[in-house]
N, C-alpha and C positions, 0 to 999 in steps of 0.2 A: 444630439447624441446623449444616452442616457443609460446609465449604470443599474442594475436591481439585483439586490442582494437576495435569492430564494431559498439559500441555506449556506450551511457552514458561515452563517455570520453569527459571530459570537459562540462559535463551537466550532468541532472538528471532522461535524461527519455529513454527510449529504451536500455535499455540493452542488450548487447552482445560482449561475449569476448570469444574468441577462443583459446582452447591449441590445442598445433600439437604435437602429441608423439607417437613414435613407426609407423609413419605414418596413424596415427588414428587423424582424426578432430574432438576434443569434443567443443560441443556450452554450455559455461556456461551461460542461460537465454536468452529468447528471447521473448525481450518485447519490445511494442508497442511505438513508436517516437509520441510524443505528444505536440506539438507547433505549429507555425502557420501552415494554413491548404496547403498553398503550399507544402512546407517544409518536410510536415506529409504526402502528399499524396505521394512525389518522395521516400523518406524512406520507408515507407510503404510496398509501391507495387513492388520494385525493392530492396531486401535484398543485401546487398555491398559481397555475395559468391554464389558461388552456392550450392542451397537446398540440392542438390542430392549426393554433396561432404562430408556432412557430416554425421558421422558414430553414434554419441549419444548427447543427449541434457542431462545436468544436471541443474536442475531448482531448485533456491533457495526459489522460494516461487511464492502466486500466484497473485499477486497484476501487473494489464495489462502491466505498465510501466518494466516487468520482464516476462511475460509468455504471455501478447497478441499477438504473432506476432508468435506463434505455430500452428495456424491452417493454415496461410500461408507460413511457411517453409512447411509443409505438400501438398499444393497445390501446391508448387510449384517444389515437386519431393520428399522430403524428406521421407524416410521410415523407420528408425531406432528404437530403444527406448528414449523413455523421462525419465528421471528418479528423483525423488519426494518420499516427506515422502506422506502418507497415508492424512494428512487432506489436505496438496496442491491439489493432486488429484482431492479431492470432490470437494474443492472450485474453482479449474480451469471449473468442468464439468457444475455452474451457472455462474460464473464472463466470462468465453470464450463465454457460450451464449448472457448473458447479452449484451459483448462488439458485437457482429454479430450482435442483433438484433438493438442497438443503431446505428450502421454506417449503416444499411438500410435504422431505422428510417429516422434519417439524408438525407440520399442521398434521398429519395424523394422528400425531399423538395429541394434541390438542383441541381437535374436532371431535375424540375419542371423548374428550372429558366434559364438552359441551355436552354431545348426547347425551349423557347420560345426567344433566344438571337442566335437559329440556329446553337447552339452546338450540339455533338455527348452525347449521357448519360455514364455518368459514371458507369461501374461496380462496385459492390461492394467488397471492401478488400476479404472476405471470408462469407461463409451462413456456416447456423447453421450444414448441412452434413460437410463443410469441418472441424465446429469445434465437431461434431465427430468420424470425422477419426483421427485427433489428439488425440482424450481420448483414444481412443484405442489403440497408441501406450504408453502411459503413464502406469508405472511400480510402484506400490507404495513402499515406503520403512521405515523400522523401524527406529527411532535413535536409535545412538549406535552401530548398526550394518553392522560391515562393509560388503561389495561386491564387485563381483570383476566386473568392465565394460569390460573391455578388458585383455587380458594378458599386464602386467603394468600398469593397471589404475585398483587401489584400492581406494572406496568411502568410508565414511561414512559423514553423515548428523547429527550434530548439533543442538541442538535446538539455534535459534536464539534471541528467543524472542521477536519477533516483529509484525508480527500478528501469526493468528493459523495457525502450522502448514512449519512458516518458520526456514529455517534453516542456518547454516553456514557448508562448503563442505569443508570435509578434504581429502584432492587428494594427494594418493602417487602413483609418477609417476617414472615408473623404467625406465629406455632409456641405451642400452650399458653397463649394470652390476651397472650405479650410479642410484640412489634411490635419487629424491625429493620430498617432504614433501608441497605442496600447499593447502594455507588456502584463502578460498575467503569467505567473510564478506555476500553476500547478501547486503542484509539492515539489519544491527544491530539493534537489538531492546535495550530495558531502563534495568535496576534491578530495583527492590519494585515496582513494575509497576503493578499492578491486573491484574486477571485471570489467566493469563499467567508464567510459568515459566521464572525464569533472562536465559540472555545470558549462554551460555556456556563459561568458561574459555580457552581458547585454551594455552597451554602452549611448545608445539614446532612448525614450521615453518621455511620451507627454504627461501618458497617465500609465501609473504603475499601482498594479493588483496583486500584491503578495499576501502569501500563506503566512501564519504565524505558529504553526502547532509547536515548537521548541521558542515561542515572542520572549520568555524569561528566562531560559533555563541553558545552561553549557552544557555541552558533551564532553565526557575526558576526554586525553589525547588518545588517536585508534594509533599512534607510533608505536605504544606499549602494548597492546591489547594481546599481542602476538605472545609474549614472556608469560603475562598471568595465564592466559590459555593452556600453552603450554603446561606451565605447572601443574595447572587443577586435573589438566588429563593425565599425564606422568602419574602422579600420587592415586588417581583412581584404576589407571592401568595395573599395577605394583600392588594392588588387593585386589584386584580380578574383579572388578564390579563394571558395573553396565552403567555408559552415559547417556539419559534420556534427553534430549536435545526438545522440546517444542518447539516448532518453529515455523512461521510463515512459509508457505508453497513457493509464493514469489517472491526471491532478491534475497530473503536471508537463507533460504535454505542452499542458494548457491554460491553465498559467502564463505557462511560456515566451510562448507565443503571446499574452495580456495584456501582458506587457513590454514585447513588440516593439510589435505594436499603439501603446502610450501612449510610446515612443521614435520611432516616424514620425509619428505623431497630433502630438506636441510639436515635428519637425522636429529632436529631438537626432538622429536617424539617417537617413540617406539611404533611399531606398522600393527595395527590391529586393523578386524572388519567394522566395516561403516555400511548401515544398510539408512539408505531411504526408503523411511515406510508411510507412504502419501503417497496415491496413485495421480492427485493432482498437480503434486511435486514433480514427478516422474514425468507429466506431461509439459509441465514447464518450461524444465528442463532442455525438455527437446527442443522446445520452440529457443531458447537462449542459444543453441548449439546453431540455429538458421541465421541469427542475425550479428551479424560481427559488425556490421556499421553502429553497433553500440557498443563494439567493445573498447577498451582502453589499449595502448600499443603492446604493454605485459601481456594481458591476455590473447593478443590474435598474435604476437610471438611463440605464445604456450601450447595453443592448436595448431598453426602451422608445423611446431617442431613434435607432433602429433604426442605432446605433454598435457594434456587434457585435465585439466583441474576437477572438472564433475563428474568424470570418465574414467577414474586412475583404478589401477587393479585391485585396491583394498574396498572399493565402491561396489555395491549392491543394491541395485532399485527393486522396491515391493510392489506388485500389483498386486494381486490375490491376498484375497481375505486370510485363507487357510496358511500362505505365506507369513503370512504378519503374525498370524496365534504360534506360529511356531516359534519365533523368536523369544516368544515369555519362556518355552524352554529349555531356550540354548541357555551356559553358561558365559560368565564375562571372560576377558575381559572385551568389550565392545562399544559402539557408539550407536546408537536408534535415534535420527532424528524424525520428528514426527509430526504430523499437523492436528488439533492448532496451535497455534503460538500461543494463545493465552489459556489453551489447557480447558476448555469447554467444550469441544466436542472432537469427535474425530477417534482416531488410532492410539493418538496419544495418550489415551486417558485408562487404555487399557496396559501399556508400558509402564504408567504408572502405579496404577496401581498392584503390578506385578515387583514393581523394582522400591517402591520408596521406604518400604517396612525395613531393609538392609542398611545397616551404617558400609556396608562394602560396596553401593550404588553412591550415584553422585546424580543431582539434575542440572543442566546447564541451561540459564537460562540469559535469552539472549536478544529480548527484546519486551517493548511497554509491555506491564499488565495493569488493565485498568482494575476499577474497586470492583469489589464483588467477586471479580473471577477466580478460580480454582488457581490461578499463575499468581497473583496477588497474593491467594493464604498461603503458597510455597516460599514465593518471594519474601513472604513474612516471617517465616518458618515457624507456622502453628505448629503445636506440638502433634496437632490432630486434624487432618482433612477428611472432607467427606466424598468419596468419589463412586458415582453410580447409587449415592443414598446411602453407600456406606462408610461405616467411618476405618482410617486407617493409620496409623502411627506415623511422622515422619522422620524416619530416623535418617534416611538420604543424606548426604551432603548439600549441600545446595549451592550454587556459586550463580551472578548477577554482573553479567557483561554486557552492558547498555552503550558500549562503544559502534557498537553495530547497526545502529540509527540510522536510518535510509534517512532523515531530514535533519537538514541543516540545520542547526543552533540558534540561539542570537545573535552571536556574534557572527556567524557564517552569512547569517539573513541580511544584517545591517552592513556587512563589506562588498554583498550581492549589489545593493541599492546605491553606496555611495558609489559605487564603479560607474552607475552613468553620470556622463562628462556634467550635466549640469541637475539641478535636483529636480523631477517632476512638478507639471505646473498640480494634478493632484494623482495622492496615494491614496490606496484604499486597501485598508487593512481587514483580513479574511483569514479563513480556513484557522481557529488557533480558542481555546477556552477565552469566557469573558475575562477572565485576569491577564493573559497571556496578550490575547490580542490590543486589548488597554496598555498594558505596559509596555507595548511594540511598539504603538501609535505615539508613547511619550515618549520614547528612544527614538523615533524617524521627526519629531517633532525639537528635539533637544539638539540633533546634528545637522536641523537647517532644511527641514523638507517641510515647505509651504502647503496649507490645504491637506491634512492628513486628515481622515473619515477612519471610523470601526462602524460601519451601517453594523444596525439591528436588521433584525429576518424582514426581512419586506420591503425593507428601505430605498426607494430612488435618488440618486445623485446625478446630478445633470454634470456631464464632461464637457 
């Protein structure tokens, strides 16, 4: 049995990790490498095996940095099963198109500027046939319910808690009469966290494969998160200004939206209009409204008693273009949440640059911005952003509520681990920056966990 680390080792984005057993190749996740665009184009397009060598994909969930990079193992020979709970599925068959139609987008404009510099044009990663032919090999699956993948490779899927529909993969692997027990994390989600069900408790493990993207770092407590909320919109309501929300399609934009909900539901906030304006949000959404085997007991109490938290009458979903430009000229007071999260492309960039020049707007921002991005110089509160190449004042408010972190903590990570009954014969620490994941692996090494690993990109470990 053997472990191969083919991304997200020592970083946080393209995942992929290989077991070898019984001479079966199973790809635990295959997601999309996402940092500079060099970088991202050589990852990308040139996957570090070969497609055709492998026998089944198990995917923890759907989120691109985890499942984008499926419709090109599929182009590029793979024929097997994908195997996924039921809401991954759905959400792989908009977020897979989404991400085909965005690196078209893209390349247009970039094939543009070859031409004309006597370059050759760039193909595109994969089109929307190649992502599906991938849906088609995708198999959905129950939690709870184990399966068998292969003779010696026994699944079941976890709830994770972390967006809808992920999970944590409990793999027993039989090889030569011994039986291992492999837990791989995904991405961990929070406990008390809305909508969603907590984590599962996992309580045996031979070998454990956790994420570390939060390996250093605490989250405040989200018990308070509710009061600051409240106030920032209160004070922004009360000067009639517009709240521009950025914010991920999936898991935060149907947070946000419970928040608010149970802040006019309780009368802490006054009732204004809430539009979502992300058509992929919109589609999300629906899919959340299909699967209550992930919800939390609050929540499928709140739709049975047809209290509808993403649904409520102050709620307005955008699909149309011509919808969306009209909102730059309504007046406030309102809430525009909008995709992307980190303020680089999308709808949102056009809310912004209509609303940030006002000290009577506010921007809420409610989740990572990495360096570089346009959510980073807000977060920082330049005095001056440049948005579309042009520059624009920020006189906005700005307010930074990072309680809403769909991944567990350290300390959340490290209470995940000691919960099974005795400590892994080995860990294998993943998914999380080189600082983050080092510093994980001396924290699981400091409370008694034998044989802990941070593999480099390529790295084999024999289990």
């Amino acid at each position: 049995m053997k472990f191969t680390a083919y991304g997200a080792a020592r970083n946080v984005t393209g995942s992929k990790h290989l077991l070898s057993v019984n001479g079966k190749r199973i790809l635990l996740d295959c997601g999309l490498y996402q940092g500079r665009r060099s970088e991202s184009e050589r990852r990308n397009r040139h996957l570090p095996f070969d497609p055709s060598s492998i026998d089944a994909v198990l995917l923890s969930h759907a989120h691109i940095d985890h499942a984008g990079s499926l419709p090109t193992l599929v182009k590029l020979g793979f024929n097997g099963p994908i195997y996924a709970t039921h809401a991954t599925v759905d959400l792989c068959g908009i977020l897979l198109r989404d991400s085909a139609y965005v690196q078209n987008h893209n390349l247009k404009y970039l094939n543009s500027r070859r031409r004309k510099r006597g370059e050759r044009p760039l193909e595109p990663l994969y089109t929307e046939q190649d992502v599906d032919a991938a849906l088609e090999l995708m198999h959905g699956a129950d939690y709870n319910s184990p399966f068998r993948a292969f003779r010696g490779v026994d699944v079941t899927f976890r709830d994770a808690g972390h967006i809808l529909g992920s999970s944590i993969l409990k793999i027993d692997l039989t090889e030569h009469g011994h039986t291992k027990r492999v837990i791989f994390t995904g991405d961990l989600g929070r406990k008390d966290m809305p909508i969603l069900n907590d984590p599962h408790d996992v309580r045996s493990a031979d070998v454990l494969i956790t994420e570390s993207t939060y390996g250093q770092r605490q989250h405040r407590d989200i018990v308070n998160v509710g009061a600051r909320v409240a106030s920032f919109i209160r004070e922004t309501v009360k000067r009639g200004g517009k709240i521009i929300v950025p914010s991920f399609a999936v898991g935060r934009t149907q947070r946000i939206l419970y928040m608010v909900h149970e802040l006019m539901r309780d009368g802490t906030i006054p009732e204004f209009p809430i539009y979502v304006d992300s058509p992929l949000a919109v589609r999300a959404t629906q899919i959340f409204k299909r699967h209550w085997e992930c919800f939390d007991d609050e929540m499928r109490e709140l739709v049975r008693d047809q209290d509808d938290p993403l649904s409520f009458s102050r709620v307005t979903y955008v699909l149309e273009a011509a919808e969306s430009k009209k909102l730059n000229r309504k007046s406030g007071p309102m809430m525009i949440i909008s995709a992307s999260g980190m303020c680089e492309a999308g709808r949102v960039l056009h809310h912004l640059k209509n609303s940030i020049t006002s000290r009577r707007n506010a921007v809420m921002m409610v989740g990572f911005q990495a360096e570089h991005t346009l959510g980073r110089r807000i977060v920082e509160r330049e005095r001056q952003v440049r948005i579309f190449g042009q520059p624009y004042p920020l006189r906005a408010r700005v307010a930074v509520f990072d309680e809403f972190s769909a991944h567990a903590d350290r300390d959340e990570l490290l209470a995940f681990a000691k919960n099974i009954r005795r400590p892994p014969q080995r860990t294998i620490v993943v998914h999380g920056s080189e600082d983050a994941s080092l510093a994980f692996g001396r924290l699981l090494t400091k409370n008694g966990f034998p044989r802990v690993s941070v593999p480099l990109d390529g790295e084999t470990i024999e289990l």
